[in-house]
C-alpha positions as CSV (number, residue, x, y, z in Angstrom):
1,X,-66.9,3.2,-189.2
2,X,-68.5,0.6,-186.9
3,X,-72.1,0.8,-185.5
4,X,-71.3,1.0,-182.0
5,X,-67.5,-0.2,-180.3
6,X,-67.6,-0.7,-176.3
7,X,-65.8,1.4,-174.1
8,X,-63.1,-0.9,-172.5
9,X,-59.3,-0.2,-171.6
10,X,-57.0,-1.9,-169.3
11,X,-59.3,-1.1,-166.3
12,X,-61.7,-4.0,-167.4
13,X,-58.3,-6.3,-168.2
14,X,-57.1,-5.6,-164.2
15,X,-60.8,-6.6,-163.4
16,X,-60.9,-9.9,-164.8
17,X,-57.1,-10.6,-163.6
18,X,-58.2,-10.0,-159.9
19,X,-61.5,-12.6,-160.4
20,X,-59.3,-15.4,-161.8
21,X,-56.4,-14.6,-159.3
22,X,-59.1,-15.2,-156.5
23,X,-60.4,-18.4,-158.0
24,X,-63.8,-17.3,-157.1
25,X,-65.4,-17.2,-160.5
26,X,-69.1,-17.9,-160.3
27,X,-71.6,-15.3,-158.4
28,X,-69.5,-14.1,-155.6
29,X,-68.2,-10.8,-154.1
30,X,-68.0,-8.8,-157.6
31,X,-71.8,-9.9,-158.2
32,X,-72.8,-8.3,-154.9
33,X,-71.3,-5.5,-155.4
34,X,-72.2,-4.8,-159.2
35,X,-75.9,-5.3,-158.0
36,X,-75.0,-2.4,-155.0
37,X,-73.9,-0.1,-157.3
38,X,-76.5,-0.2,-160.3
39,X,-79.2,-0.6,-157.2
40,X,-77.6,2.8,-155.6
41,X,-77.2,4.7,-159.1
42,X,-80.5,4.0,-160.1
43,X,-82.3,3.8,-156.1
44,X,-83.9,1.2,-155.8
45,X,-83.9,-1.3,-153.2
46,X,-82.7,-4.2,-154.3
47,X,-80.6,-5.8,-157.7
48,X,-80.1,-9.5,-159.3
49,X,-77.1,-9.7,-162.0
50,X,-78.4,-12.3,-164.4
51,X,-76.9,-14.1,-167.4
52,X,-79.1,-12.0,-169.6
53,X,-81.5,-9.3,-169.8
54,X,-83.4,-12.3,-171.3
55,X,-82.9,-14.3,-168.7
56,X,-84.1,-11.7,-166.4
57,X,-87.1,-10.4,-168.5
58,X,-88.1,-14.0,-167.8
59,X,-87.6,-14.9,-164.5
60,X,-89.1,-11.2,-163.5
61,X,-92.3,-12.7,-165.3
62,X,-92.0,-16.3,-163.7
63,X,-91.7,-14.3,-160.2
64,X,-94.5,-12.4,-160.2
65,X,-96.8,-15.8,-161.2
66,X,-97.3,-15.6,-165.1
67,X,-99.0,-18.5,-166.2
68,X,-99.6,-20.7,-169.0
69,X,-102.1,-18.6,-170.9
70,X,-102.0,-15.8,-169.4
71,X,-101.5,-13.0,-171.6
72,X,-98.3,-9.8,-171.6
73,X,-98.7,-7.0,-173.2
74,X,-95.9,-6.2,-175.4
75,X,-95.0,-3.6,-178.1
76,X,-94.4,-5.1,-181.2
77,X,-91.4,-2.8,-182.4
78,X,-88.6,-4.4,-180.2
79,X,-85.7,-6.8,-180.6
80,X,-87.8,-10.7,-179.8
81,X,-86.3,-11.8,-177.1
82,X,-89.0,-9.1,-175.3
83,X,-92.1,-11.3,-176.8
84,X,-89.1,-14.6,-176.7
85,X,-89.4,-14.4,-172.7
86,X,-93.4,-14.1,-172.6
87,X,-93.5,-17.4,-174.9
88,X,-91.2,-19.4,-172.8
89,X,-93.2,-18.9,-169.8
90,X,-95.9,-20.6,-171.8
91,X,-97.9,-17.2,-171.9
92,X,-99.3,-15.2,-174.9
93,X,-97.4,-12.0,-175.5
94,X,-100.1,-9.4,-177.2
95,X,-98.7,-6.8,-179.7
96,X,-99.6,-3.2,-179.0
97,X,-98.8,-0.5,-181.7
98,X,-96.1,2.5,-181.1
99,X,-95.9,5.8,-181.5
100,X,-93.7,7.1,-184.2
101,X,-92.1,9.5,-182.7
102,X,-90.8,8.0,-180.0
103,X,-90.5,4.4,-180.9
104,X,-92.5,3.4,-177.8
105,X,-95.4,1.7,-176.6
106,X,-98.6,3.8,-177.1
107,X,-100.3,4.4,-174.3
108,X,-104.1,5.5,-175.6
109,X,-104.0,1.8,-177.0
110,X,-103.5,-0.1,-173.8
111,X,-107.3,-0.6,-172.7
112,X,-108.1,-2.3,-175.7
113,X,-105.8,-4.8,-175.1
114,X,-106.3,-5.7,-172.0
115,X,-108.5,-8.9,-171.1
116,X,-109.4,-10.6,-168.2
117,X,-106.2,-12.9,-169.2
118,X,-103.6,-10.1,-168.8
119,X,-101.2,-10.5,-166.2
120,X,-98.6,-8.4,-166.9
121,X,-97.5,-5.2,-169.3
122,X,-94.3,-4.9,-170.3
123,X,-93.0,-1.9,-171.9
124,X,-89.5,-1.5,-173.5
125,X,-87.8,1.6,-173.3
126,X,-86.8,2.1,-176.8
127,X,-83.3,2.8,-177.6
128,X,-82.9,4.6,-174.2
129,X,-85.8,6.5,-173.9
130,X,-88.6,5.5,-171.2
131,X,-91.3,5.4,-172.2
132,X,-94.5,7.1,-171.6
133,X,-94.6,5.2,-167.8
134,X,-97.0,8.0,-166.0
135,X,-99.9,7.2,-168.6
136,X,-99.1,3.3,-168.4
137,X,-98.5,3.3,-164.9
138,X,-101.8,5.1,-164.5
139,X,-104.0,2.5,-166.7
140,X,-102.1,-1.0,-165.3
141,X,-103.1,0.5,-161.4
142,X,-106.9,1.0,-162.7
143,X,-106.6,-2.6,-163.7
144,X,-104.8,-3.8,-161.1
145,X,-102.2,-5.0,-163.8
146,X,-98.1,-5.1,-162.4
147,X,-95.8,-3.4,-164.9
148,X,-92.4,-4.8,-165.4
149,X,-90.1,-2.7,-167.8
150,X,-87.9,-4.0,-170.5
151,X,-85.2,-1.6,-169.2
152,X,-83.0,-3.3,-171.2
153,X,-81.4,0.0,-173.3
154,X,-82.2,2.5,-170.8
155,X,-79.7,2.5,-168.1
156,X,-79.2,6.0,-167.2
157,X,-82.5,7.5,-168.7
158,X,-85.4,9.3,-166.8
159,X,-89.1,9.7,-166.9
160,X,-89.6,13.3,-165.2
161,X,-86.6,12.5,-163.0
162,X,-87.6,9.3,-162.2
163,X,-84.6,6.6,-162.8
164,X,-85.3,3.8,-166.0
165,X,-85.7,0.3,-163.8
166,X,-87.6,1.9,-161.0
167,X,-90.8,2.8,-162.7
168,X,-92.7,-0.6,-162.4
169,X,-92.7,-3.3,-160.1
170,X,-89.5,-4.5,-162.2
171,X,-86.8,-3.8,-164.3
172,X,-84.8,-5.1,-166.4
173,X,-81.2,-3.8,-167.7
174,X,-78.9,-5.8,-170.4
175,X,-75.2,-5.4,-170.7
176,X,-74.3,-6.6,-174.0
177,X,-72.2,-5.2,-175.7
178,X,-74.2,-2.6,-177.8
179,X,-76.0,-1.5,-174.8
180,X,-74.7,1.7,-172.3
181,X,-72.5,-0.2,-170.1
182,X,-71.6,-4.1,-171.1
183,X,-70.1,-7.2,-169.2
184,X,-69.5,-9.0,-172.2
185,X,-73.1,-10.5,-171.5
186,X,-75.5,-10.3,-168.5
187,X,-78.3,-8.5,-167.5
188,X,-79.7,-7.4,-164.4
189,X,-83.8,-7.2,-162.3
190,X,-84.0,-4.1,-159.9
191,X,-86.8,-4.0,-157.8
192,X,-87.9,-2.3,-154.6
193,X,-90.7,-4.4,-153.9
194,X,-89.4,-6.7,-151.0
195,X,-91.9,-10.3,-151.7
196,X,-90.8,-9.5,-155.3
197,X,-86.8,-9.1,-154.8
198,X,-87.0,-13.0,-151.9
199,X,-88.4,-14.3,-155.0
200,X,-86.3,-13.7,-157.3
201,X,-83.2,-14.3,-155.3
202,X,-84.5,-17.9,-154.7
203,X,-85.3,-18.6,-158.7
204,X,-82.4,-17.1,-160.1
205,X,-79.7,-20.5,-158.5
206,X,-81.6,-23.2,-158.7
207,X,-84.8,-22.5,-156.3
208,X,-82.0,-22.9,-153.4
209,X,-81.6,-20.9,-149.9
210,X,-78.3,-21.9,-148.2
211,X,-78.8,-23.2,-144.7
212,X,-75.4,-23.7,-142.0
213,X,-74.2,-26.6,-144.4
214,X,-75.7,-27.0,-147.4
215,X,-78.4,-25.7,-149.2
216,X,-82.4,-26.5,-149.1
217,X,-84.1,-26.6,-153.0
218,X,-87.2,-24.6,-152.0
219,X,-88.9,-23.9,-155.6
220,X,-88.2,-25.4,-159.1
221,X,-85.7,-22.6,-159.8
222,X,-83.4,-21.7,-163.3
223,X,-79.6,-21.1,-163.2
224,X,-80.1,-17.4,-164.4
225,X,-77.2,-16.6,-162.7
226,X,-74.4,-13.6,-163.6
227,X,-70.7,-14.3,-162.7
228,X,-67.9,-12.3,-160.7
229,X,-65.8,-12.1,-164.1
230,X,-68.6,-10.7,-166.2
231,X,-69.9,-8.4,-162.6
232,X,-65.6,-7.5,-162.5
233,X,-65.9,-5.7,-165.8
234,X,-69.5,-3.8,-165.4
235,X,-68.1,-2.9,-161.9
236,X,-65.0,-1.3,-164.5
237,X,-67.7,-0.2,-166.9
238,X,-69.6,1.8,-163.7
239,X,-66.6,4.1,-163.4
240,X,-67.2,5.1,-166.6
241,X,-71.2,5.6,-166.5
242,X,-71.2,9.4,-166.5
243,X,-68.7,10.0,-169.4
244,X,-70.5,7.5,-171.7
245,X,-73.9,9.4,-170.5
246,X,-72.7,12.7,-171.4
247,X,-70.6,12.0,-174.5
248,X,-73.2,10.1,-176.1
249,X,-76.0,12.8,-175.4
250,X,-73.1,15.2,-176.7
251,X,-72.8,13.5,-179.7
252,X,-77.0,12.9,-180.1
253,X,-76.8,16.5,-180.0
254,X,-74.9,16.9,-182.6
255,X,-76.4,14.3,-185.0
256,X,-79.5,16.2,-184.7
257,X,-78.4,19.5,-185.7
258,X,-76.4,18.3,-188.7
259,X,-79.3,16.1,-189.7
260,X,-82.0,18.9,-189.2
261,X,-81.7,19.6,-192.8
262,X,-81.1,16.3,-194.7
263,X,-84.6,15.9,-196.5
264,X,-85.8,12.2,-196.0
265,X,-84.4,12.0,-192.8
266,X,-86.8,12.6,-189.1
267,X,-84.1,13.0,-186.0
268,X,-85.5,11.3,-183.0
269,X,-87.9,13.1,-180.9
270,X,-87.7,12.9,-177.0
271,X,-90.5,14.2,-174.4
272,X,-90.3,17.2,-172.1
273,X,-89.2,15.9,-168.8
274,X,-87.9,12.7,-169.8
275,X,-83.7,12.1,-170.5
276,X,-82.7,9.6,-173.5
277,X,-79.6,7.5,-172.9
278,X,-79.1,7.1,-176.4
279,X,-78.1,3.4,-176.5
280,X,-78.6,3.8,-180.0
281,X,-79.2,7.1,-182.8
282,X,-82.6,6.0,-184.2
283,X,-83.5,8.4,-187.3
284,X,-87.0,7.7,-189.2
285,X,-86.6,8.1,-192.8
286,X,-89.8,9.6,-194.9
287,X,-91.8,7.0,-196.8
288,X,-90.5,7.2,-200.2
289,X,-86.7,6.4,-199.2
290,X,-85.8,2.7,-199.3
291,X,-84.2,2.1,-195.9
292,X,-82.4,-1.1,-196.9
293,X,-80.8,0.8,-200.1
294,X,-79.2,3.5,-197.7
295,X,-77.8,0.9,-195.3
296,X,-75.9,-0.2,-198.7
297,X,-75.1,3.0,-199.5
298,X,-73.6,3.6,-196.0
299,X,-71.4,0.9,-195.8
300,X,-70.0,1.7,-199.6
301,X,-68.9,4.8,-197.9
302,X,-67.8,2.2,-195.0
303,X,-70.2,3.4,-192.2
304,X,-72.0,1.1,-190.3
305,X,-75.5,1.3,-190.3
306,X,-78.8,-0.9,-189.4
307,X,-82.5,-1.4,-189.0
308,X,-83.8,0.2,-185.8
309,X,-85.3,-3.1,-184.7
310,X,-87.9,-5.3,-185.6
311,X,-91.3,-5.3,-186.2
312,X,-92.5,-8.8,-183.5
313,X,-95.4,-9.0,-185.7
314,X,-93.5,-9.5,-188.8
315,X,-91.3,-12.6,-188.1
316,X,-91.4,-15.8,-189.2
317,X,-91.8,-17.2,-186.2
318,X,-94.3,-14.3,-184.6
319,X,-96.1,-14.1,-188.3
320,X,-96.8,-18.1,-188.2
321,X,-98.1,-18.5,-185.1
322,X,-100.2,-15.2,-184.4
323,X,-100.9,-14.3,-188.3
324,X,-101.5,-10.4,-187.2
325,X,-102.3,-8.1,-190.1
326,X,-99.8,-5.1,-190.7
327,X,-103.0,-3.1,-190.5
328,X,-103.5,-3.6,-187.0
329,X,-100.4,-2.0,-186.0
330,X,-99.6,0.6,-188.5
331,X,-96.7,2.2,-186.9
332,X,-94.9,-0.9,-185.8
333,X,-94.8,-2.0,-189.7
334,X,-93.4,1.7,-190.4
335,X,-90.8,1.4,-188.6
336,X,-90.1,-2.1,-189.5
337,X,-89.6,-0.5,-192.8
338,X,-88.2,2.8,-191.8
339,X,-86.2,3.3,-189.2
340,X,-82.5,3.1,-189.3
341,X,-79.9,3.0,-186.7
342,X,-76.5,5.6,-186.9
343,X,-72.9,4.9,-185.7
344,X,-72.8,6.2,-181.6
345,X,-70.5,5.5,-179.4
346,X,-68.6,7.7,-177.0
347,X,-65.2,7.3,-178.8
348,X,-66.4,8.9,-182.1
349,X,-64.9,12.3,-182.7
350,X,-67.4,15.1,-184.3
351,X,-65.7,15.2,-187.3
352,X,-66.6,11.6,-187.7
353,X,-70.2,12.6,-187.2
354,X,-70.5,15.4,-189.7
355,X,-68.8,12.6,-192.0
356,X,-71.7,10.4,-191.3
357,X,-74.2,12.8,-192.1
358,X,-73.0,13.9,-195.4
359,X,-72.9,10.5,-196.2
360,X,-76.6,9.8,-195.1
361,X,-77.5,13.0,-197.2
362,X,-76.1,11.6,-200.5
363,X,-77.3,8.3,-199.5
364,X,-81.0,9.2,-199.0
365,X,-81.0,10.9,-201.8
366,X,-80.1,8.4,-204.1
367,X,-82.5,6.1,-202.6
368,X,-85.8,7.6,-203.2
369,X,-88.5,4.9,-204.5
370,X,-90.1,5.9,-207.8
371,X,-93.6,6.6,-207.2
C-alpha cells in the first residue's frame, strides 16, 4: 500500500491534449484561469501559478524587500525548502520550536525571537492544518512584522473559517504530487494586498511589463513562472477539490477511531474552530517506540509509511552552519524522532485502513526500546 497516490483519470489526460493541441504551452489562458479559480475558492484577491511552492515561498520574500541579513522566522519541524527559500534570499532563517500537538509553530515563543533584524515570519501549516494564525497575527502587527504563510499543505483548511493562503500578507500553496490537489509540479502566491500582488506579477517573468510591442525589463526579475500544461491539469484537479476534501477528512476520521486504542500511538489533535485538510495522517508515537523500526515493520507488511518531516535544525546542512542545540527546541527534535506519516489518499477503501492499523498495532508493539 503506497503512502499517498494522486487522484488523476482521463479528465487530466483531455487537459493536457487541449494545451498541446493549442500550441500555447508556456503561461497562457489555463494559467489565468487556474489562478481565478484557487483565488475565488479560497477569496482572495489576487493569484500567481509558479513553478513551485519553493519558488513562490521565495519570490513572496523577495517581494516584500527581504534582505541580505535580515532575519525569517521559521519553525524548525518542516520539509527545508521552507528555511531553503529564506537562505537563498541571502537572509537568516531563525528556528522557532513547535507544539506537539499540533506540529505547528508555537506562538508563546515568537517574542523571543524577534530582533530588530526580523523582516518576516513565516509559518507553515503543518500537514494541512493552519496554524495558530490569530496569536501570530496578533504578535507580527504589534511588531509591525508582515506574515507570509507556507500554505504549502493547506489548501482547503481554515482557521475559524478563515481560508489557508488568506491569513497573512501571503500565501503560498504547492501542487506536487503528495499535496491536496497536484499539477505534476507548481505552486502558487495568493494575496489580497494590491502593491504586494504588481510586485509579484512583475518578478515572477523576468522583471518584464509588456508594452504595445514588446516588453520593458523593469526589475531584475526570476523565471518563477507556472505553465498552461501543468495550470490544464490543476484546473482538472479543481473539479475534484471537494471530494478529495471530504474523503480524506472521512478517512482521518476513521484512522483516529481505529487508532484510539493502539498503545504507543497519539492520533493528531486539531483545534476548535480550525478544519485540517489532511495533506498527510501525522500520528506521534510515545517515547519508548523506535519510529524508524515501525516504518520497517510497515513496509514488511507492504504499507507505506514515513517520517512526518524533518527537524531544520538537525540537517547536515542547517546543523553545520547554525550548530543549534536539540535543547533549544525540544519538540522539534521529538518529532524529528517521533512522528510518522500513514497511507491517505482518497482512493483508499476503509477496509484498507483498519488493515493499516492492525498492522501499526503489531508493529509498535514490537518496537518498543528497552529501557
Amino acid at each position: 500500500m503506497r503512502l499517498n497516490v494522486p487522484l488523476t483519470d482521463s479528465e487530466e489526460l483531455a487537459a493536457i491534449g487541449e494545451v498541446l493541441e493549442s500550441g500555447f504551452l508556456t503561461q497562457g489562458p489555463k494559467t489565468a484561469e487556474f489562478e481565478r479559480l484557487i483565488a475565488d475558492r479560497i477569496g482572495s484577491t489576487s493569484a500567481f501559478g509558479t513553478s513551485s511552492a519553493t519558488t513562490g515561498l521565495h519570490l513572496a520574500l523577495h517581494a516584500i524587500g527581504v534582505q541580505p541579513g535580515d532575519e525569517v522566522i521559521v519553525p524548525d519541524f518542516s520539509f527545508p525548502a521552507t528555511a531553503n527559500a529564506v537562505i537563498q534570499q541571502g537572509a537568516i532563517p531563525v528556528f522557532v520550536d513547535i507544539e506537539l500537538d499540533t506540529f505547528n509553530i508555537d506562538p508563546s515563543l515568537l517574542e523571543r525571537a524577534i530582533s530588530p533584524r526580523t523582516t518576516a515570519i513565516m509559518p507553515v501549516h503543518a500537514f494541512g492544518l493552519t496554524a495558530n494564525m490569530s496569536a501570530i497575527n496578533e504578535i507580527a502587527a504589534r511588531h509591525g512584522i508582515p506574515v507570509i504563510e507556507d500554505a504549502a499543505c493547506a489548501l482547503g483548511a481554515t482557521h475559524r473559517g478563515r481560508e489557508a493562503g488568506t491569513l497573512g500578507l501571503a500565501g503560498v500553496f504547492s501542487f506536487h504530487p503528495r499535496k491536496i490537489i497536484t499539477t505534476a509540479e507548481g505552486g502558487l502566491i495568493s494575496t489580497s494586498d494590491p502593491e504586494l500582488a504588481a510586485k509579484i506579477a512583475v518578478l515572477r517573468s523576468h522583471g518584464a511589463v509588456r508594452g504595445s510591442h514588446f516588453m520593458s525589463f523593469i526589475d531584475a526579475g526570476f523565471n518563477y513562472r507556472l505553465s498552461d500544461i501543468h495550470a490544464a491539469i490543476g484546473i482538472a484537479q479543481m473539479r475534484k477539490l471537494d471530494f478529495i476534501l471530504e474523503r480524506r477528512r472521512s478517512l482521518a476520521s476513521i484512522y483516529d477511531d481505529l487508532l484510539s486504542d493502539v498503545d504507543g500511538v497519539i492520533p493528531p489533535s486539531v483545534p476548535e474552530g480550525d478544519l485540517h485538510s489532511y495533506q498527510s495522517y501525522v500520528v506521534l508515537l510515545e517515547d519508548d517506540v523506535d519510529r524508524d523500526a515501525v516504518i520497517d515493520r510497515m513496509r514488511e507488511a507492504d504499507i507505506e509509511t514515513t517520517l512526518g518531516t524533518y527537524s531544520m535544525h538537525l540537517q547536515p546542512y542547517f546543523r553545520s552552519r547554525f550548530g543549534i542545540d536539540d535543547r533549544e527546541l525540544p519538540a522539534a527534535t521529538r518529532a524529528q524522532r517521533s512522528a510518522l506519516t500513514l497511507p491517505l489518499y482518497p482512493q483508499l477503501e476503509n477496509g484498507q485502513l483498519e488493515s493499516v492499523a492492525a498492522s501499526m498495532r503489531q508493529a509498535v508493539a514490537g518496537s518498543r526500546l528497552r529501557p
